[in-house]
VMD Tcl script that builds the backbone (N, CA, C; Angstrom):
set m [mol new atoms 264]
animate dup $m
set s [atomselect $m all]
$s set {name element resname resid chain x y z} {
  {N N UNK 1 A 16.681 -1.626 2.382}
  {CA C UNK 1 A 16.775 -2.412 1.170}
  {C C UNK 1 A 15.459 -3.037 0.790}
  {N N UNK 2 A 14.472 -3.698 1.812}
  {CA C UNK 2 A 13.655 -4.520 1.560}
  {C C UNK 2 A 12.383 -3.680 0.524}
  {N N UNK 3 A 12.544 -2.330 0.595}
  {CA C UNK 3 A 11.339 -1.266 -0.237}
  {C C UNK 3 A 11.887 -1.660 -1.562}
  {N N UNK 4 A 13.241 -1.456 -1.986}
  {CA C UNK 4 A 13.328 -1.023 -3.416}
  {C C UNK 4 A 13.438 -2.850 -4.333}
  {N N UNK 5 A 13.959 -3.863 -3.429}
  {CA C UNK 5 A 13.538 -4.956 -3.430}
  {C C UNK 5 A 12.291 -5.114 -3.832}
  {N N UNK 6 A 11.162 -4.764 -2.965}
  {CA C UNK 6 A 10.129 -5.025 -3.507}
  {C C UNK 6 A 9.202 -4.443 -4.412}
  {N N UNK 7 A 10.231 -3.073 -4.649}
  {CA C UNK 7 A 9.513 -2.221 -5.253}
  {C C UNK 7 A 10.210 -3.296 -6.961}
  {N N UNK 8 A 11.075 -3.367 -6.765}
  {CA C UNK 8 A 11.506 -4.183 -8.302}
  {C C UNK 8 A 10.736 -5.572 -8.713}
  {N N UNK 9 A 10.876 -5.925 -7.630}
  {CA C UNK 9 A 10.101 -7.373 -7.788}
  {C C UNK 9 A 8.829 -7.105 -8.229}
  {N N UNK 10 A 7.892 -6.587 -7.791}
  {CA C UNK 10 A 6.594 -6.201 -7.905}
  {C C UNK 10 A 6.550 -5.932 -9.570}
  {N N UNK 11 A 7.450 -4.791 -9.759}
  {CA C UNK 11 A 7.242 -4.506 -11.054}
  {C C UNK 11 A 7.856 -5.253 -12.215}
  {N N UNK 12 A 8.448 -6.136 -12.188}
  {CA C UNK 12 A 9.085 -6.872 -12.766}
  {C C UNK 12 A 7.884 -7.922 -12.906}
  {N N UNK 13 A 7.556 -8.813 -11.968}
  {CA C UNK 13 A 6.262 -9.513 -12.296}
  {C C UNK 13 A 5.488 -8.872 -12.653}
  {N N UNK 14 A 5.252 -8.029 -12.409}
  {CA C UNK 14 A 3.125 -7.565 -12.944}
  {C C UNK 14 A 3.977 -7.317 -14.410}
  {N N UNK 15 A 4.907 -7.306 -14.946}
  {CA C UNK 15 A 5.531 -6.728 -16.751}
  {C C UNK 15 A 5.098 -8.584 -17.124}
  {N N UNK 16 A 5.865 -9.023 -16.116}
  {CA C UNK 16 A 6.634 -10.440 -16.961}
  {C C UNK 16 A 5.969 -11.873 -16.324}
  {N N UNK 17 A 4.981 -11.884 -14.783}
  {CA C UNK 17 A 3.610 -12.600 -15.008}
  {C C UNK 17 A 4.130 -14.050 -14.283}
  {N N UNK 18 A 5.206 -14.678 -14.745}
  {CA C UNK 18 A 5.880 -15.588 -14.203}
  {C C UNK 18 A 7.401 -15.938 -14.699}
  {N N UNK 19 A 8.160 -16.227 -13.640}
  {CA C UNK 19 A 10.146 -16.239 -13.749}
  {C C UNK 19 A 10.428 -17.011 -13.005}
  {N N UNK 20 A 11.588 -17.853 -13.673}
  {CA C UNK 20 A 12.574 -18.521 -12.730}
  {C C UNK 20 A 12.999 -17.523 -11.046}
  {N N UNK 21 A 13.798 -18.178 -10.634}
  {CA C UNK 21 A 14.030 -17.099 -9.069}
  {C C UNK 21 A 15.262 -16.614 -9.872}
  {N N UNK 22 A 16.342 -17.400 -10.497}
  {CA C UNK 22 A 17.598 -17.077 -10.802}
  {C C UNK 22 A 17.142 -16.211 -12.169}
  {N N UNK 23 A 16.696 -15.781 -12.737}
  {CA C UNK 23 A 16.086 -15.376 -14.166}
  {C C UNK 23 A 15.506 -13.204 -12.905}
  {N N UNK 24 A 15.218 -13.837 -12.353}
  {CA C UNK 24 A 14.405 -13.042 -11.721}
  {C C UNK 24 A 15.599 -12.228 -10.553}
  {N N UNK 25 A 16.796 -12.891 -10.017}
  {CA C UNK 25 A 17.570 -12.175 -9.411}
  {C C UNK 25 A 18.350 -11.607 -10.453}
  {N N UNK 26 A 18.737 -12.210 -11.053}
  {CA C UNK 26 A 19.561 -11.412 -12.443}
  {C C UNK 26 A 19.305 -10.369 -13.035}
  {N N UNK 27 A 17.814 -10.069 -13.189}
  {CA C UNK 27 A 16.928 -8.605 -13.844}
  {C C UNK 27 A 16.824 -8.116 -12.990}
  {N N UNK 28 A 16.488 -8.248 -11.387}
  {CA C UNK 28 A 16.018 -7.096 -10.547}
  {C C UNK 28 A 18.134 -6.699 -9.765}
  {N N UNK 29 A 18.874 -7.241 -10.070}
  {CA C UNK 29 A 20.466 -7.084 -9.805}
  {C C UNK 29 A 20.362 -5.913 -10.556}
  {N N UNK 30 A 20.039 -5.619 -12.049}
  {CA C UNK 30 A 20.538 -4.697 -12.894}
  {C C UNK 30 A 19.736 -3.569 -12.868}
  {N N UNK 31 A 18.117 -3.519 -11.645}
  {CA C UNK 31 A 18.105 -1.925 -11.754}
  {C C UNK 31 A 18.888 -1.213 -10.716}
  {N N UNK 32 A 18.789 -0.115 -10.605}
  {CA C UNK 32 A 20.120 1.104 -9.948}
  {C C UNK 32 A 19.531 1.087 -8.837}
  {N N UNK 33 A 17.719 0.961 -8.493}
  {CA C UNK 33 A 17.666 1.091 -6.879}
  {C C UNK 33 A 17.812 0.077 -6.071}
  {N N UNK 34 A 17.992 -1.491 -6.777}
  {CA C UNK 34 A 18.303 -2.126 -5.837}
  {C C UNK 34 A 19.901 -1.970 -5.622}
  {N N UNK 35 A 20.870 -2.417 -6.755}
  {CA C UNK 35 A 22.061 -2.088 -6.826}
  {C C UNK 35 A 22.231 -0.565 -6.010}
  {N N UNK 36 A 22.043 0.120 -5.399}
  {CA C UNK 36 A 22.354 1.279 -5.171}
  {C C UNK 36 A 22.147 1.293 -3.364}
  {N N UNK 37 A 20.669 0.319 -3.267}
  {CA C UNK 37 A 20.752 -0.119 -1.807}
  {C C UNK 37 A 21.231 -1.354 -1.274}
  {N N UNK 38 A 22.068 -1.827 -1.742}
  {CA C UNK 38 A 22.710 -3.074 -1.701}
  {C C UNK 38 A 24.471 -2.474 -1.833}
  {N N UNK 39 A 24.509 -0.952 -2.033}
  {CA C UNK 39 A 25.686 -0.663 -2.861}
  {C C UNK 39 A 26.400 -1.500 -3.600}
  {N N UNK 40 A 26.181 -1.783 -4.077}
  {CA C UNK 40 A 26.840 -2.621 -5.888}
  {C C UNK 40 A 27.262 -1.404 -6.733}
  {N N UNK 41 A 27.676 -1.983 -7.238}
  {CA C UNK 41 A 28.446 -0.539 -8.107}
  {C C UNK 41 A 28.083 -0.822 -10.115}
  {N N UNK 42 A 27.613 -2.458 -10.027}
  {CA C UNK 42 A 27.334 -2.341 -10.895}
  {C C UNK 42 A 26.691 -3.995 -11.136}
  {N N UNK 43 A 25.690 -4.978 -11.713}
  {CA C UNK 43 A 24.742 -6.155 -11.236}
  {C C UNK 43 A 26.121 -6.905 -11.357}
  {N N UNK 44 A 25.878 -7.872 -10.318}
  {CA C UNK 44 A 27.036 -8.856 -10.073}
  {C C UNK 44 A 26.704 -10.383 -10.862}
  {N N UNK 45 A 27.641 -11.040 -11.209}
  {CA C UNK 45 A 27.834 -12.106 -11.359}
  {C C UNK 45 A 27.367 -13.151 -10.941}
  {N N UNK 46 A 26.705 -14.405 -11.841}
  {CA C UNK 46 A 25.840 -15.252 -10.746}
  {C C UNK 46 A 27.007 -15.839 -10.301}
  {N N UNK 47 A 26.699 -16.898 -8.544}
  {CA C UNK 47 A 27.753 -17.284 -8.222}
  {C C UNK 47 A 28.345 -16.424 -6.876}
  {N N UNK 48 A 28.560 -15.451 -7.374}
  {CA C UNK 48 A 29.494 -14.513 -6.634}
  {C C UNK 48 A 28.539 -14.015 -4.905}
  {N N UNK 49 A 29.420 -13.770 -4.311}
  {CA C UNK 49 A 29.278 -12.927 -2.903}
  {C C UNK 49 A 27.768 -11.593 -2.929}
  {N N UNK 50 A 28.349 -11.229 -4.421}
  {CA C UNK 50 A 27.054 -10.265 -4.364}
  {C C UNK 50 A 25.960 -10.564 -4.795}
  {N N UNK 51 A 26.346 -11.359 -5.755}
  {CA C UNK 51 A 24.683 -11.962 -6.201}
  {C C UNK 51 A 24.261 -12.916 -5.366}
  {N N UNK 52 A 24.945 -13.775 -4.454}
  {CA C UNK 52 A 24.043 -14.365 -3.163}
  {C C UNK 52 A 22.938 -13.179 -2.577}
  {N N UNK 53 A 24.330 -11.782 -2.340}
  {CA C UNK 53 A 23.483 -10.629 -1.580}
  {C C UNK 53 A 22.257 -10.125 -2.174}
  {N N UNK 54 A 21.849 -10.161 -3.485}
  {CA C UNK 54 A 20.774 -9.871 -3.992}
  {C C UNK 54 A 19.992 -10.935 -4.153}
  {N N UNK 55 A 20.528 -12.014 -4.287}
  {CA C UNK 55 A 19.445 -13.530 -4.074}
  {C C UNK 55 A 18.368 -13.573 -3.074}
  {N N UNK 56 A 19.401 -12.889 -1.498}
  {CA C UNK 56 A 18.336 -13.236 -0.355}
  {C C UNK 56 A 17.442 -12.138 -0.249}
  {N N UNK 57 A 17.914 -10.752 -0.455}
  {CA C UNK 57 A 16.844 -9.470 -0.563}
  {C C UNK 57 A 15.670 -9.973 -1.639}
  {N N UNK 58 A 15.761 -10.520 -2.948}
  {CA C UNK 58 A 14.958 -10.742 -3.716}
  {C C UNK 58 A 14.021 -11.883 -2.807}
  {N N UNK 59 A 14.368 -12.887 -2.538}
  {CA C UNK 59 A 13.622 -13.989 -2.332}
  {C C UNK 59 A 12.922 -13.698 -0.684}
  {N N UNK 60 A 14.007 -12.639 0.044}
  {CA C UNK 60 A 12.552 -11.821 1.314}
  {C C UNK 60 A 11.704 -11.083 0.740}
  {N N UNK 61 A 11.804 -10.486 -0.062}
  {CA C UNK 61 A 10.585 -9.787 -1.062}
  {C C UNK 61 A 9.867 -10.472 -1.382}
  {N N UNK 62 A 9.996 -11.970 -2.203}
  {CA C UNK 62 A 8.886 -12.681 -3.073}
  {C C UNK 62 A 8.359 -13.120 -1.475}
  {N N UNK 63 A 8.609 -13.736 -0.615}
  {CA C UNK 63 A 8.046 -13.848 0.503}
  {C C UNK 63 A 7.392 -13.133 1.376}
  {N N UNK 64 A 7.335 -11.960 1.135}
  {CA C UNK 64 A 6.481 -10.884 1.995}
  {C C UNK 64 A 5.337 -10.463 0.997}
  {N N UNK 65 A 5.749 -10.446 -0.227}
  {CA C UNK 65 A 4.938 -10.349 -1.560}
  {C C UNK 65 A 3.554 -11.348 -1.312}
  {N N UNK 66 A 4.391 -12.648 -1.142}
  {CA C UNK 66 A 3.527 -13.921 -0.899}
  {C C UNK 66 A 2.691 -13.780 0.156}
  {N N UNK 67 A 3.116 -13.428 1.207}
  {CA C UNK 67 A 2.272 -13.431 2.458}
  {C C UNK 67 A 0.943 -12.432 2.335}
  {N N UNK 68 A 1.334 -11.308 1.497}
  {CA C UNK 68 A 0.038 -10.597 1.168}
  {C C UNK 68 A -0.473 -11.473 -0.079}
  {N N UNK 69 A -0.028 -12.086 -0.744}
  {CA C UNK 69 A -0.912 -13.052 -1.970}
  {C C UNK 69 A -0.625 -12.612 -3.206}
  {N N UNK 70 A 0.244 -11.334 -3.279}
  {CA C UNK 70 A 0.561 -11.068 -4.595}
  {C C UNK 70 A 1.540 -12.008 -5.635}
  {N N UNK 71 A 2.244 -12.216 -4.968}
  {CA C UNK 71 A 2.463 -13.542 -5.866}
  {C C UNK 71 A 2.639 -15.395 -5.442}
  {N N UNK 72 A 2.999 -15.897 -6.073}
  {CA C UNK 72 A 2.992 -17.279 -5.483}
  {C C UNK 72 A 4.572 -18.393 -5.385}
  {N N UNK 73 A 5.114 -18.181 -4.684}
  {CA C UNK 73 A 6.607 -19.179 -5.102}
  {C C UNK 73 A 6.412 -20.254 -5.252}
  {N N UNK 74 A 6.997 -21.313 -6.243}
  {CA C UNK 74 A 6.375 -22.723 -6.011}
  {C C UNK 74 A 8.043 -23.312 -6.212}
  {N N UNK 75 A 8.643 -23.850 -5.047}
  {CA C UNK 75 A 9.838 -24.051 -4.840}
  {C C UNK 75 A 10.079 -25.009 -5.414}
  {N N UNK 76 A 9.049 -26.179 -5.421}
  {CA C UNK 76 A 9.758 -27.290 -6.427}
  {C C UNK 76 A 10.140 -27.110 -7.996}
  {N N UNK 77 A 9.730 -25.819 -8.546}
  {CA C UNK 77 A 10.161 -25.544 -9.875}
  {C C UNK 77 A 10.484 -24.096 -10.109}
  {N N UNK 78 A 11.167 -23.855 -9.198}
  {CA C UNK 78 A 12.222 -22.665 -8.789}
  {C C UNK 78 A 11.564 -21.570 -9.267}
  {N N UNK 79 A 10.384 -21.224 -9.395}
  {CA C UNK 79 A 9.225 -20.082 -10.250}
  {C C UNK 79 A 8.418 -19.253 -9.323}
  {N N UNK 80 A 8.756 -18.002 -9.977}
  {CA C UNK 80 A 7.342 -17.187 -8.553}
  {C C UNK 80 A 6.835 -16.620 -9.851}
  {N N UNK 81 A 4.950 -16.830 -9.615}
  {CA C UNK 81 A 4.151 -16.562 -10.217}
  {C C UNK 81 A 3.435 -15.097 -9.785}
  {N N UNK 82 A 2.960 -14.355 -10.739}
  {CA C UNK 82 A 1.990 -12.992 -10.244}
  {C C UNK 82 A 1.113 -13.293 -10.020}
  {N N UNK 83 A -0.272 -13.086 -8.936}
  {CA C UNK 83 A -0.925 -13.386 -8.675}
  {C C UNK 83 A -2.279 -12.558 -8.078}
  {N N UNK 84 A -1.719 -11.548 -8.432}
  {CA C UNK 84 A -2.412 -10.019 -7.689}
  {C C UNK 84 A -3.651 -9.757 -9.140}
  {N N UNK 85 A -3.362 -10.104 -10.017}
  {CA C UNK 85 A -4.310 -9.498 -10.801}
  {C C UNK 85 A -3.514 -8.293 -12.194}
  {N N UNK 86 A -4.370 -7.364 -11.999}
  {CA C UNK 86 A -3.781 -6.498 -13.333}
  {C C UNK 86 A -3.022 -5.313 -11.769}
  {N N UNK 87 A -2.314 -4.792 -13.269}
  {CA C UNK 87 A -1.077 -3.988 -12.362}
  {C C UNK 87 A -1.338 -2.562 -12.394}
  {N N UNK 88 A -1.400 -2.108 -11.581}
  {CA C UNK 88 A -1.648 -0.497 -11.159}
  {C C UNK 88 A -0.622 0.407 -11.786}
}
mol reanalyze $m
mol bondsrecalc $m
mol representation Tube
mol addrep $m
């Protein structure tokens, strides 16, 4: 799971630069490779069992993201910033 996780996340910021976390689990829920390695059958509901399940895959991504420096979480205002530069 943690590839296509980060493969969404990644590309989702370098498009969109800076997002809420909840703004940001909600868009990367609705592409097919995370939903597909998460088996979802289709993006879940905030709230719900599955969108916790895509909450924590997303937010180990922005954290491994972070640890290489590509982007930045700043928890007191629930936002992960891009930080890598221009996007490949």
């Amino acid at each position: 799971m943690s590839s296509a996780a980060i493969d969404a996340v990644l590309n989702y910021l370098c498009r969109h630069k800076s997002v809420g976390v909840f703004r940001l689990v909600d868009d990367v829920a609705k592409t097919k490779e995370v939903r597909q390695a998460l088996r979802l059958e289709h993006a879940p509901a905030p709230g719900t069992q599955e969108w916790w399940r895509v909450y924590h895959a997303v937010m180990d991504a922005v954290r491994k993201l972070e640890a290489h420096k590509l982007v930045k979480y700043l928890s007191d205002a629930g936002v992960v910033n891009w930080t890598a530069g221009g996007c490949a």
